[in-house]
C-alpha positions as CSV (number, residue, x, y, z in Angstrom):
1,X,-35.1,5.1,-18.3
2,X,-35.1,1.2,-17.2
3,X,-31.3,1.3,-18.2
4,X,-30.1,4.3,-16.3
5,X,-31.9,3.6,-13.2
6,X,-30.0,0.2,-13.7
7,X,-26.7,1.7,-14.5
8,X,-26.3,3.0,-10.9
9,X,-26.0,-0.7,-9.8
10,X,-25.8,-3.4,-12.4
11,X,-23.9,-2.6,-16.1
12,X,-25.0,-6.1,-17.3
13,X,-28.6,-5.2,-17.2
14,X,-27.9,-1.4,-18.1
15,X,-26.1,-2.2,-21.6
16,X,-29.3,-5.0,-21.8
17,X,-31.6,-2.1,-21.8
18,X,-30.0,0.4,-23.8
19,X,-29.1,-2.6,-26.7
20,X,-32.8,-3.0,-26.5
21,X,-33.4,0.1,-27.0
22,X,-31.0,0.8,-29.9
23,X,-32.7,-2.4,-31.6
24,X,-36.2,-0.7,-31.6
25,X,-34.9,1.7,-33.2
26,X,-33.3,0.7,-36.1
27,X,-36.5,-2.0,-36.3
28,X,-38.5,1.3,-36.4
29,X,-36.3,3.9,-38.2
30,X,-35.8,6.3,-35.5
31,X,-32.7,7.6,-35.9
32,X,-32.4,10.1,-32.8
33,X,-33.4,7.3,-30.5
34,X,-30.9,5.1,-32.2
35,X,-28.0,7.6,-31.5
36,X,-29.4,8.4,-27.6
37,X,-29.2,4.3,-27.5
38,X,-25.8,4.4,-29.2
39,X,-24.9,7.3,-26.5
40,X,-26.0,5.3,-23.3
41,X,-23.8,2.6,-24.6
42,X,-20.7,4.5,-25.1
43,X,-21.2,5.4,-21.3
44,X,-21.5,2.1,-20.4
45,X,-18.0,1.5,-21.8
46,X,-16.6,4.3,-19.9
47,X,-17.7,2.8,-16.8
48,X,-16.2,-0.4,-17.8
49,X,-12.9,-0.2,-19.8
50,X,-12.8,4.3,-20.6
51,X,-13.5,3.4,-24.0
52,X,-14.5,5.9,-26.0
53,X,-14.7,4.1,-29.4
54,X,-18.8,3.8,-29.2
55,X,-19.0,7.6,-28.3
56,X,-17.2,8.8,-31.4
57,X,-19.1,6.7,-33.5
58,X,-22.2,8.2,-32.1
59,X,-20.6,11.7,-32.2
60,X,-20.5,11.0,-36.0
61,X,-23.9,10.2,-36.1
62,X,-24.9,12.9,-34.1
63,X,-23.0,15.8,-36.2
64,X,-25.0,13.8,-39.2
65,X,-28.3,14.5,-38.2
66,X,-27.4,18.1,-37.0
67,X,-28.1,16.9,-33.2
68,X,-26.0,19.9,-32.1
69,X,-26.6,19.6,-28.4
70,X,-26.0,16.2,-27.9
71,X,-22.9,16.4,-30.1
72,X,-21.9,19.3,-27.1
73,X,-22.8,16.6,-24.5
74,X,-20.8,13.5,-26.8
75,X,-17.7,16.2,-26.9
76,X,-18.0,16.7,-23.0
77,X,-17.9,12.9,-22.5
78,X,-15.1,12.2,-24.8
79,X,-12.9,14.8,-23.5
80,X,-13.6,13.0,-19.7
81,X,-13.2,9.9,-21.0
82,X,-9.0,11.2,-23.2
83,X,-8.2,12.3,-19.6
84,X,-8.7,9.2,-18.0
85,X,-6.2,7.8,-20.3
86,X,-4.0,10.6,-19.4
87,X,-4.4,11.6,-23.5
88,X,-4.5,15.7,-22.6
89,X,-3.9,17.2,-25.9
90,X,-6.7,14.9,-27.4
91,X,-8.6,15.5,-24.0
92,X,-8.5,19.4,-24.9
93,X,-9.4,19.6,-28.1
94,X,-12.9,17.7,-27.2
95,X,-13.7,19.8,-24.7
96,X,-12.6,23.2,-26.2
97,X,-15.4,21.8,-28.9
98,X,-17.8,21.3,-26.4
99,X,-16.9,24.8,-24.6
100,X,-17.7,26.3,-28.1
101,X,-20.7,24.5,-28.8
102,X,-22.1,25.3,-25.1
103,X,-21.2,28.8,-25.1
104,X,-22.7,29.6,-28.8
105,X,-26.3,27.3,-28.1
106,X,-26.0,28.1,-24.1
107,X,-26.1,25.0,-23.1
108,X,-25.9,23.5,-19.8
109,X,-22.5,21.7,-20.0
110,X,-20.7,24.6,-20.5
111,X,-19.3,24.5,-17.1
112,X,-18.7,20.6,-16.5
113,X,-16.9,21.1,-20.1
114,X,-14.5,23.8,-18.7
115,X,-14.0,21.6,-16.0
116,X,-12.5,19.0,-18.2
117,X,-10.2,21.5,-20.2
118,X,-8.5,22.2,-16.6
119,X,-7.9,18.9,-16.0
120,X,-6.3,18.4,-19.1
121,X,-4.3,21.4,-18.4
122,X,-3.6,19.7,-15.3
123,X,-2.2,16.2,-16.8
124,X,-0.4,19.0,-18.9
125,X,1.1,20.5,-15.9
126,X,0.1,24.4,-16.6
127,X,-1.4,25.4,-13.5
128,X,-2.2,28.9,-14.7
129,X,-4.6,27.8,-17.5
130,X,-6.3,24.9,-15.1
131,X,-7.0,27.8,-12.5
132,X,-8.4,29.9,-15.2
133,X,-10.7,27.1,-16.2
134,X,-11.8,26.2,-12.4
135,X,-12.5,30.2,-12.0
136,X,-14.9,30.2,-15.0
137,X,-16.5,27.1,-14.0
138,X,-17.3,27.7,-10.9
139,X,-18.3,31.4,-11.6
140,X,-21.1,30.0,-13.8
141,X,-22.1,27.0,-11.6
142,X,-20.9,28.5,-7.9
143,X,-23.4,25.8,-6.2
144,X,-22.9,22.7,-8.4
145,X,-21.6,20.0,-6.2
146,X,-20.2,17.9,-9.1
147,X,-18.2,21.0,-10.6
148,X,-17.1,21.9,-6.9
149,X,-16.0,18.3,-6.1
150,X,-14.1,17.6,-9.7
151,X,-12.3,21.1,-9.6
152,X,-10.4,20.0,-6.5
153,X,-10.6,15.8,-6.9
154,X,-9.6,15.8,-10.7
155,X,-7.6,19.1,-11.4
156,X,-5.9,20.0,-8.6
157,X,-5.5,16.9,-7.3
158,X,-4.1,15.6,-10.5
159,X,-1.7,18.6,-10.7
160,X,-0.6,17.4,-7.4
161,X,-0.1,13.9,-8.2
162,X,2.1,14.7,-11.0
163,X,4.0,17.6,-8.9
164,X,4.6,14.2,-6.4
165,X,3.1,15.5,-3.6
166,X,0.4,13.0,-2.3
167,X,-0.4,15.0,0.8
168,X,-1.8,17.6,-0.9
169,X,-3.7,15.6,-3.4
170,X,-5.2,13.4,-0.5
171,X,-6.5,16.5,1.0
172,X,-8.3,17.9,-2.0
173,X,-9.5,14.6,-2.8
174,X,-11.0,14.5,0.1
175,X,-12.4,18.1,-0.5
176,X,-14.1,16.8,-3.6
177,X,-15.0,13.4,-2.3
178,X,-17.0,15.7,0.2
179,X,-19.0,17.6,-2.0
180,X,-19.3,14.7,-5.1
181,X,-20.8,12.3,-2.5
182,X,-23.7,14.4,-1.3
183,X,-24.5,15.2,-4.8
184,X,-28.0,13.8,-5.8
185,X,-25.9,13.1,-9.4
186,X,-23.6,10.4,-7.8
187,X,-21.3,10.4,-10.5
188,X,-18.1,7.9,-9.9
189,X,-15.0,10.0,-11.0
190,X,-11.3,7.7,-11.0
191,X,-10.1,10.1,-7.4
192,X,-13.0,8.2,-5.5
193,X,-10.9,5.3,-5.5
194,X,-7.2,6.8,-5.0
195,X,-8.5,9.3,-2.3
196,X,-8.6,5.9,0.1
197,X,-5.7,4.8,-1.1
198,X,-3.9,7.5,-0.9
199,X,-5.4,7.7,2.8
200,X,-4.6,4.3,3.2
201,X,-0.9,4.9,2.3
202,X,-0.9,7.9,4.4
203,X,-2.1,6.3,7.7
204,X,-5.3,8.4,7.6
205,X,-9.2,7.2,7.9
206,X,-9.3,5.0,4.5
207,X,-11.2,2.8,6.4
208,X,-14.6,5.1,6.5
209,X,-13.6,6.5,3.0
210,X,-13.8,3.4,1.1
211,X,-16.8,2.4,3.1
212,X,-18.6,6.1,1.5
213,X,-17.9,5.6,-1.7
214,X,-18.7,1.6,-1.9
215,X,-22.3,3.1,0.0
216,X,-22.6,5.3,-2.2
217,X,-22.1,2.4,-5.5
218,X,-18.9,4.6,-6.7
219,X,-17.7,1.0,-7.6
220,X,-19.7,0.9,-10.8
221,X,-16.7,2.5,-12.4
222,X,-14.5,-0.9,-12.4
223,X,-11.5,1.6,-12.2
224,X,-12.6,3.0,-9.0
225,X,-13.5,-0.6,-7.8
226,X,-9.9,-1.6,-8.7
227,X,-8.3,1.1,-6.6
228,X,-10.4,0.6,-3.8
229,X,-9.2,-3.0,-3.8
230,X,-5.4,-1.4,-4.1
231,X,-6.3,0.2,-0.8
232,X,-7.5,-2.8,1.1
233,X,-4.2,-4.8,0.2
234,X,-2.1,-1.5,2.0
235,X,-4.6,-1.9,4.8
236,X,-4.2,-5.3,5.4
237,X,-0.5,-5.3,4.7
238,X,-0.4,-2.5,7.7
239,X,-2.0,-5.3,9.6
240,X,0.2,-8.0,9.4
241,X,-2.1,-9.8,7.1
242,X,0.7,-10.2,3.9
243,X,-1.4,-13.3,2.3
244,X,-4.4,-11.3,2.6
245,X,-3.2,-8.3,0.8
246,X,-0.7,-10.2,-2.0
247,X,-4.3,-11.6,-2.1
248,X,-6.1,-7.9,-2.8
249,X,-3.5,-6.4,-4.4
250,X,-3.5,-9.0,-7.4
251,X,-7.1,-9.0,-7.7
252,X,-7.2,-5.1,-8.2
253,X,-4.0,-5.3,-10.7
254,X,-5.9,-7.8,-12.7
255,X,-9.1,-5.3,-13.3
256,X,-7.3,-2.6,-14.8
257,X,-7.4,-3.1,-18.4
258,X,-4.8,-1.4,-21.1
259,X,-6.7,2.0,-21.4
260,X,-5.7,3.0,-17.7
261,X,-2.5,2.3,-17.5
262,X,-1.5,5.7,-15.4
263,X,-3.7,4.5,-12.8
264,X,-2.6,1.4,-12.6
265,X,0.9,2.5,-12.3
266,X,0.3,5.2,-10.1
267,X,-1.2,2.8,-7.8
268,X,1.9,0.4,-8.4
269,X,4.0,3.4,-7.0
270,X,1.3,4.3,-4.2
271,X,0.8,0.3,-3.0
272,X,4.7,-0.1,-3.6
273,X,6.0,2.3,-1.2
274,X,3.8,0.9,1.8
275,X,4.6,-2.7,0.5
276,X,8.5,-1.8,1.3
277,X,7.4,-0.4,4.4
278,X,5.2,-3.4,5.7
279,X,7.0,-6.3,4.1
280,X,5.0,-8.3,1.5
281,X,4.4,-8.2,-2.1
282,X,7.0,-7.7,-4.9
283,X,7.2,-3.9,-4.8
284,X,10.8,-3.7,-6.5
285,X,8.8,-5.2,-9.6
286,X,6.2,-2.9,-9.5
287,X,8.4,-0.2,-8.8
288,X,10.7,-0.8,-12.0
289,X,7.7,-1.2,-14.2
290,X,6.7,1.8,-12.9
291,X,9.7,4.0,-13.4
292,X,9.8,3.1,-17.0
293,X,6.3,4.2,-17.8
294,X,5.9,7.6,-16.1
295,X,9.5,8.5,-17.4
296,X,8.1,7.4,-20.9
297,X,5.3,9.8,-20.8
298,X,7.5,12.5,-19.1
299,X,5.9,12.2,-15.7
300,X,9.5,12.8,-14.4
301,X,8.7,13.6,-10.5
302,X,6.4,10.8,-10.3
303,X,9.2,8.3,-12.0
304,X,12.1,10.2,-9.5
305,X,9.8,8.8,-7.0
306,X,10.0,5.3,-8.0
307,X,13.7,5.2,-8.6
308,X,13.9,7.1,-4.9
309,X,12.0,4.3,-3.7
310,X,14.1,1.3,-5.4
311,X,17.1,2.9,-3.9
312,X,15.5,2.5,-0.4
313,X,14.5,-1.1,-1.3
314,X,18.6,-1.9,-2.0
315,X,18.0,-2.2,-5.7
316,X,19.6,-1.5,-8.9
317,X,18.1,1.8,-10.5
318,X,18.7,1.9,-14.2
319,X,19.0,5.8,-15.0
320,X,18.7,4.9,-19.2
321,X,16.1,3.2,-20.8
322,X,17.8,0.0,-22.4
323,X,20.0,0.7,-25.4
324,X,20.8,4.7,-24.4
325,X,24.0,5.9,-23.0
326,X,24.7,8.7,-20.0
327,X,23.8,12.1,-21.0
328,X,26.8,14.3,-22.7
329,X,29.0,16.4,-20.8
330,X,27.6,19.2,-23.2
331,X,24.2,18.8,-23.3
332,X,23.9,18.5,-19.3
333,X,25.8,21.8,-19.6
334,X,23.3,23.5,-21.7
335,X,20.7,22.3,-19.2
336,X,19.2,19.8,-22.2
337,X,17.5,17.2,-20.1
338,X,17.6,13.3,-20.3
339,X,14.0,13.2,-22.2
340,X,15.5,16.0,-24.8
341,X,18.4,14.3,-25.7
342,X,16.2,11.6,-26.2
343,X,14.3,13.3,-28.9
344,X,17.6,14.8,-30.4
345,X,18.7,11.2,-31.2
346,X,15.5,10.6,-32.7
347,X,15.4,13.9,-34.5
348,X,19.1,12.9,-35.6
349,X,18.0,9.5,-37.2
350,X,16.0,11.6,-39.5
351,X,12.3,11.2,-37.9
352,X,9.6,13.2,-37.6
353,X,7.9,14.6,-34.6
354,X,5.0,12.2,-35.1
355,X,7.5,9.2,-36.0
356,X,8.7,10.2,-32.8
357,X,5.6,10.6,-30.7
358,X,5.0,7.5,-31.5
359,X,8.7,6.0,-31.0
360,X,8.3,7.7,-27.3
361,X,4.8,7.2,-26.5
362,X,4.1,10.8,-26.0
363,X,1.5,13.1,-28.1
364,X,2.5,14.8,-31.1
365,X,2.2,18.7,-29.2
366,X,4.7,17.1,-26.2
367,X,7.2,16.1,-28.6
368,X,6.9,19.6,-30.4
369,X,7.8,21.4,-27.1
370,X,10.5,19.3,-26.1
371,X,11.9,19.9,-29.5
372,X,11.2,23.6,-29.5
373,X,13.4,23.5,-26.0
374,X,16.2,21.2,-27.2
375,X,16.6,23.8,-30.5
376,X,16.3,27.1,-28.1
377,X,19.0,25.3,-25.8
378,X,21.3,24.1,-28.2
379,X,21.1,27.2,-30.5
380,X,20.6,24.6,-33.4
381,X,18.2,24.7,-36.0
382,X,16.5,21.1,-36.7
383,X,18.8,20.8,-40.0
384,X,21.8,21.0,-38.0
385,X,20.5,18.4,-35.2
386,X,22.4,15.1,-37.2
387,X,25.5,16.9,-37.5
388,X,25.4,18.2,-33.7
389,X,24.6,14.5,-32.6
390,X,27.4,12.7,-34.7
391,X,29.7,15.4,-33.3
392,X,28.2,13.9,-29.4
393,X,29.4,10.5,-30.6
394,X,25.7,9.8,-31.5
C-alpha cells in the first residue's frame, strides 16, 4: 500500500517499498507476496524505461504457482508495455492471452485487455480489427473512463499518427485526455504527453494541456515527462525564445532511453517541422534520423513526411538506404514497392524470414507479409527469387 500511494508521485520511494516488500518475503517464504512485490516492480520499470524484463520474470513465477489471475493481469501489462515499443505482433499475442484468460475466469481485465489488442492492431495499421476490439470493449465497460480515454488517445490516435495525419490524432487525443483525466485511476498513458505537443505544433491551447496533465502527476511516466518537455521547446521556439527551447528540446531528447525510440522519433518529426518554421535547432538532423527509422520499420507515411519536410528545409533527401540502388524498371511496374524489393534481395542472398527480420528491424509476421506480397506480385515462388534477382542485376 505505502508503495503505490508513493508511486503516484515519487518512483524512488515506490521501488523502496515494494523491494522491501519483496525482501520480507523471501525472508519469510511467502511466495505469492514475493511475486505481487516482483509485480509492483515490473510496473515501476514501465514507468521508467517500458521495460518489461521484471514482468515476464514474474509472469513465470506466476504461471508456477498457478496464480491464474494475476498471470491475466501480468499478460495485460506486458502487452501495454510491447506497444509502447511499437513491438505489435509481440504486443498481440500478450494480450490475446490475457483476453483468453479474462474471458474463461471472468475476470475484470477483459476489457482494458481488448483495448490493448486494438492498439496493436493499430501500430499494425488494420483499422477493421482495432474497431472490432474498441466495440467489444466498450460494450462491456460503456462507463469506464480509462477504456473510453485509451480507445480514442492510444488506438485511434495511433492509427492516425501512422496514417500522418496529426489533426485528427490531436483531436482524439484530446477526446481521451478528457475522459483519462477525470478518471479517479489517473493512469499516465504515452498520448498525455504528445496530445500537447501535437497542440503545441498545431498552434492550439498546449499551454493549458500540459498544465492538466503535469496537475494531474501524468509526468511519473518519464516518457510522458520527456514529451511534455518536447512541447515546451516548440512553445518557446514560437516565441522567439531559440536558446530557451535548443535548451528544452535537448533536455527531453536526453530522457528517452532505447526502448522508446518511436516516440522519440515521432517527436523528432513533430519538434522538427515547427523548428523549420520558427528558426532554431538542427531539425535537418533530426529529420534524417528520422526518415531512416520509420522507413526501417515500414512506417512509410510518417517517413514521406520527413523527407517532405527536408525538401522544404533545402536539403538533400536520400531515397535508398546506404548501399541499395533505385528500384527496377520491373518491379516498379509490377507495383513491388521500395521495402519489398528490399526483402527480395535479402530473400535472394539465401536468408530466412527471421535472418531477415532481424537484418531489417521488422518482426518476423511483417517480413512474412511483405514476402507473401512480393511472391503474389512477382508470380515467383521463393525458390525462384535468386534467379529473378540476378536476372535484375542483383
Amino acid at each position: 500500500m505505502i508503495g503505490r500511494v508513493a508511486r503516484q508521485r515519487d518512483l524512488e520511494a515506490a521501488e523502496g517499498a515494494f523491494a522491501r516488500a519483496a525482501d520480507l518475503a523471501s525472508a519469510h517464504g511467502l511466495r505469492l507476496w514475493r511475486l505481487r512485490a516482483l509485480h509492483e516492480l515490473g510496473t515501476i520499470d514501465q514507468l521508467r524505461t517500458e521495460s518489461v524484463d521484471r514482468l515476464l520474470e514474474a509472469r513465470e513465477l506466476a504461471v508456477a504457482q498457478g496464480a491464474l489471475a494475476l498471470t491475466a493481469t501480468l499478460d495485460l501489462q506486458i502487452a501495454a508495455g510491447l506497444n509502447k515499443q511499437f513491438r505489435a505482433d509481440e504486443a498481440l499475442e500478450a494480450a490475446r492471452r490475457s483476453v483468453d484468460a479474462a474471458r474463461r475466469f471472468r475476470l475484470a481485465v477483459l476489457p482494458m485487455a481488448l483495448i490493448f489488442q486494438a492498439t496493436a492492431h493499430a501500430i499494425r495499421g488494420e483499422h477493421g480489427p482495432m474497431e472490432a476490439m474498441i466495440a467489444e470493449a466498450v460494450a462491456l465497460a460503456p462507463e469506464d473512463q480509462d477504456v473510453l480515454g485509451c480507445a480514442w488517445g492510444h488506438c485511434r490516435a495511433t492509427f492516425s499518427l501512422l496514417a500522418e495525419d496529426p489533426g485528427e490524432a490531436h483531436a482524439q487525443m484530446a477526446t481521451g485526455a478528457a475522459l483519462i483525466l477525470s478518471s479517479p485511476a489517473t493512469i499516465a498513458p504515452p498520448f498525455l504527453g504528445l496530445w500537447p505537443l501535437l497542440g503545441a505544433a498545431l498552434d492550439r491551447d498546449a499551454g493549458d494541456a500540459t498544465a492538466r496533465v503535469r496537475a494531474a502527476h501524468g509526468t511519473r511516466h518519464l516518457v510522458v515527462a520527456a514529451l511534455l518537455g518536447y512541447a515546451d521547446a516548440v512553445r518557446a521556439g514560437r516565441r522567439g525564445e531559440r536558446a530557451a527551447a535548443g535548451a528544452a528540446f535537448a533536455a527531453a531528447d536526453a530522457q528517452m532511453g532505447p526502448l522508446v525510440a518511436w516516440y522519440r522519433q515521432y517527436a523528432r518529426r513533430i519538434t522538427a517541422e515547427a523548428a523549420l518554421a520558427d528558426g532554431w535547432g538542427d531539425p535537418v538532423a533530426w529529420l534524417r534520423e528520422a526518415a531512416a527509422y520509420f522507413a526501417a520499420r515500414g512506417d512509410e507515411r510518417v517517413a514521406a513526411a520527413c523527407r517532405g519536410l527536408l525538401r522544404r528545409a533545402g536539403s538533400p533527401v536520400p531515397r535508398r538506404r546506404p548501399g541499395q540502388g533505385e528500384l527496377p524498371g520491373p518491379l516498379r511496374a509490377l507495383g513491388v514497392t521500395e521495402r519489398e524489393a528490399d526483402v527480395l534481395r535479402l530473400l535472394a542472398a539465401g536468408l530466412s524470414n527471421r535472418e531477415i527480420a532481424e537484418r531489417m528491424f521488422l518482426s518476423p509476421r511483417t517480413v512474412e507479409k511483405h514476402v507473401a506480397s512480393l511472391l503474389a506480385k512477382t508470380g515467383l515462388r521463393r525458390a525462384q527469387v535468386a534467379g529473378y534477382s540476378a536476372a535484375l542485376g542483383g
